[in-house]
N, C-alpha and C positions, 0 to 999 in steps of 0.2 A: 464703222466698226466691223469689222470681222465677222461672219453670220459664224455659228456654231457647228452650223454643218459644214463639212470640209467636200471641196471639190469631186469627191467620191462618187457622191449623188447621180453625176449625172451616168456614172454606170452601174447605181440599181443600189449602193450602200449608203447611209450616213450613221453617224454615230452622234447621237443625243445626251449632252454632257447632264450627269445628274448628281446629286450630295453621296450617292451609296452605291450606285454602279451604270456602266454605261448601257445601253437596250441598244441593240442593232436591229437594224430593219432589213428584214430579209428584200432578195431582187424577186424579180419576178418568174415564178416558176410553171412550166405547164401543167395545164389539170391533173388530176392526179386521179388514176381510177377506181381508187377504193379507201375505205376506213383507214385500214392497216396502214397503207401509205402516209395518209395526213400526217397519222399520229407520230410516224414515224419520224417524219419531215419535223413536225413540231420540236419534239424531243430535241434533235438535232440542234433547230435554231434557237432553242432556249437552254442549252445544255452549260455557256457562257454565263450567259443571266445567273442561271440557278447555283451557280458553282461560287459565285463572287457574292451570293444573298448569303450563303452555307457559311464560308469561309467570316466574313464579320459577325454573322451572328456566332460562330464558334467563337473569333476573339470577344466579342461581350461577353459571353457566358464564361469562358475562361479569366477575364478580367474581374467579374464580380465573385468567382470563387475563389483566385486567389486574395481579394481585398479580405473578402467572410475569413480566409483561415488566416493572416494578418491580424484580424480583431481579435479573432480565436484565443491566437498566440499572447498577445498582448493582454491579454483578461485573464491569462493563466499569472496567480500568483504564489510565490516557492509556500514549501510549509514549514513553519517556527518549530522547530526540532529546541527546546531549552535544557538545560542542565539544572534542575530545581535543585534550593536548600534544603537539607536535610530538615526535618518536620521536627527534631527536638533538637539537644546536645549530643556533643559525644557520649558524654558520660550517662546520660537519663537508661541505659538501658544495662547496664554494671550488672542488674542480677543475673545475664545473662553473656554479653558481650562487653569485654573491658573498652577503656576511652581511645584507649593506641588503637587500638584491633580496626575500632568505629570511623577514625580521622584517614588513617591508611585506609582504610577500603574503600571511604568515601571520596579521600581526596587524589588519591592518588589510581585508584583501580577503576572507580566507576567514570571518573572524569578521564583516564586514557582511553576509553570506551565508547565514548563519546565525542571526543575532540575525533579519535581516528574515524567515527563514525562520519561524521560530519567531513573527511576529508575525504573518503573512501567515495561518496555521492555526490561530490564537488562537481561542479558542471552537467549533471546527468540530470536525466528525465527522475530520478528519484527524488530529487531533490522536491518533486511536486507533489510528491505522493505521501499518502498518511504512513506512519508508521505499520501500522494492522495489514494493509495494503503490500507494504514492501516484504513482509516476514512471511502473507500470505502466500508468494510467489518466491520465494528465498533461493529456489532451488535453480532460480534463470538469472542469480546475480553472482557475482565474484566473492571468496571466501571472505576477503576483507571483510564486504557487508555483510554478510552472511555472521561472524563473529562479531563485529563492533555494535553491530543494530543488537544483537539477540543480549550483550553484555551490555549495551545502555536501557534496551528494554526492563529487563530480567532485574537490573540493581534499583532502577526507577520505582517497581513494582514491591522489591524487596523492603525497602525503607518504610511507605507506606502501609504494611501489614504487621509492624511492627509498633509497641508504645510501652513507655514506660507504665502503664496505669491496669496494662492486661487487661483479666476480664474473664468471661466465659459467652461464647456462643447459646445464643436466644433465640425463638421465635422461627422464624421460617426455616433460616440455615440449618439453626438445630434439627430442626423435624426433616430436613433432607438428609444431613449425615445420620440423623439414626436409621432412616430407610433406605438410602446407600450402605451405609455400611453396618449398621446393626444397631449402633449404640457409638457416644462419643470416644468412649476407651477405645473400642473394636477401631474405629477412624483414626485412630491416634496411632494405634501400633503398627498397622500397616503405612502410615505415611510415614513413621521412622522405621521400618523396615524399607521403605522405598529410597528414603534418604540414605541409612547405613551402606547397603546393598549397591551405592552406585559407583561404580570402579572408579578410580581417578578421580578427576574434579568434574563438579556437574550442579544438579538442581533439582528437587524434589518439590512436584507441583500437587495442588488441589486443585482442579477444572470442572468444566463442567461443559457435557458433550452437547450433538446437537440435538438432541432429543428433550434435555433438560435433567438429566440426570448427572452426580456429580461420580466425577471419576479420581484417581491419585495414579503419577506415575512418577519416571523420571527421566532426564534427557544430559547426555553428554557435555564437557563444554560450556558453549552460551547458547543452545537450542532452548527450544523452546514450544510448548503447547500449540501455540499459532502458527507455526513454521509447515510450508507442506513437506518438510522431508523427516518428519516423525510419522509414527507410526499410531501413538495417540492422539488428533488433535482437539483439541477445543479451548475455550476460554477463561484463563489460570486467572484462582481469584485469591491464590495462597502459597507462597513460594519459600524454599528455605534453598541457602546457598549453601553447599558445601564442597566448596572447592578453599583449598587448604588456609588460604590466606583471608576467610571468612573468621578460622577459628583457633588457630595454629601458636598464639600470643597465647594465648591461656590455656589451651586443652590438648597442646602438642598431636598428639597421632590420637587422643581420644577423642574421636570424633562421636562415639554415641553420649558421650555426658555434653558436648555440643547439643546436638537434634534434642536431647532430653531437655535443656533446660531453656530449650526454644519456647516451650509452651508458656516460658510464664511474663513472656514479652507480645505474644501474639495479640494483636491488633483486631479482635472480632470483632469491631464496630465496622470496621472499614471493610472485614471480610464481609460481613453481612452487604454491605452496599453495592461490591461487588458483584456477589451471586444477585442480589436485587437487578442490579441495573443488566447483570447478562438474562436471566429469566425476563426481562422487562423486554429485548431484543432480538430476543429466542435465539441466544445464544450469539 
């Protein structure tokens, strides 16, 4: 068999076959007169070695980060964006909203909304992200999303704060709208002043900042409280639509007998859970 050292040797080289790199063997060199030299010399003869150690250990390390971001990727899964049923009938909410007004808004406005939402984020890193998340950042997305997210949001939220059984606000909520805002009437008129008052079509919200204080404003469009390109934000726990095809079936261009007889549908149980759960989060 073949020795491993190659004919070389016998002018001062061989080279030593090993699983991870070869070691050469330096020839024989004259003494050397001082420190500096050796080291210098060494450097030299181990400059091969050390370059061929560097080089696989960079492909392992490189190898086992890209396996890590592979699992990464693969454990990343999209988020269930759904289109829920509406929580009563058409009809349950008549003292306020007639059945047509309720099937067209629902079937037809908040489900374009969201179908387009859901096409708008198709293939994107969005798709992974929570709702709260993507409105947080709204301002670094295309208008698409920017409308279909804020008009699936906003009607999602709508529906919910609303019941046929009404009610009156109790207990905690209460004691912050009267310290917000003076008293329940005082909260009332300015949040249909906020609603009346919004040019065009839009949305008249109850939030609550990050302080823990509740605030009322309104926002254009499908914006919205959460959005960073308002100028109020914080987390809406009470919402009234009024862009025209909210109320248009029955109150034509009257929009303040709308906002008026919003109140005798509102959903204060649900408002209450709201503020609960945002004060629970600090917001």
């Amino acid at each position: 068999m073949e020795s491993t050292i190659d004919q070389r040797d016998k002018k001062g080289t061989c080279s030593l076959r090993t699983n991870l790199f070869s070691v050469t063997t330096p020839p024989k060199t004259p003494p050397l007169t001082n420190q500096f030299q050796q080291n210098a010399l060494w450097v030299v003869m181990n400059t091969n070695q050390l370059s061929k150690i560097m080089q696989k250990t960079f492909i392992i390390l490189l190898t086992l980060l890209l396996s890590g971001i592979g699992l990464k990727s693969q454990d990343r899964s999209k988020t269930v964006f759904t289109f829920d049923p509406l929580p009563y009938a058409y009809d349950a909410l008549e003292k306020a909203i007639d059945a047509q007004t309720m099937e067209i808004h629902y079937s037809r406005h908040h489900r374009a909304y969201y179908d387009n939402f859901m096409k708008a984020i198709a293939g994107t890193d969005l798709e992974y992200m929570s709702l709260g998340d993507i409105m947080a950042h709204i301002s670094n997305y295309p208008a698409a999303v920017r409308n279909n997210a804020g008009g699936y949001f906003n009607h999602s939220l709508f529906w919910t704060v609303m019941s046929p059984d009404g009610g009156q606000p109790e207990g905690a909520l209460l004691q912050a709208l009267n310290e917000s805002f003076g008293s329940l009437e005082a909260f009332k008129k300015q949040f249909e002043q906020a609603a009346a008052t919004r040019f065009g079509s839009g949305w008249a919200w109850l939030s609550m900042d990050v302080g823990g204080k509740l605030f009322i404003s309104s926002t254009p469009n499908q914006d919205n409280p959460l959005m960073d390109v308002v100028n109020e934000k914080g987390t809406p726990i009470l919402a009234l639509d009024v862009w025209e095809h909210a109320y248009y079936l029955r109150y034509q261009n009257k929009r303040a007998s709308y906002i008026s007889a919003f109140w005798d549908v509102v959903n204060w149980k649900e408002v209450a859970r709201r503020y609960a759960e945002a004060m629970k989060h600090g917001q």
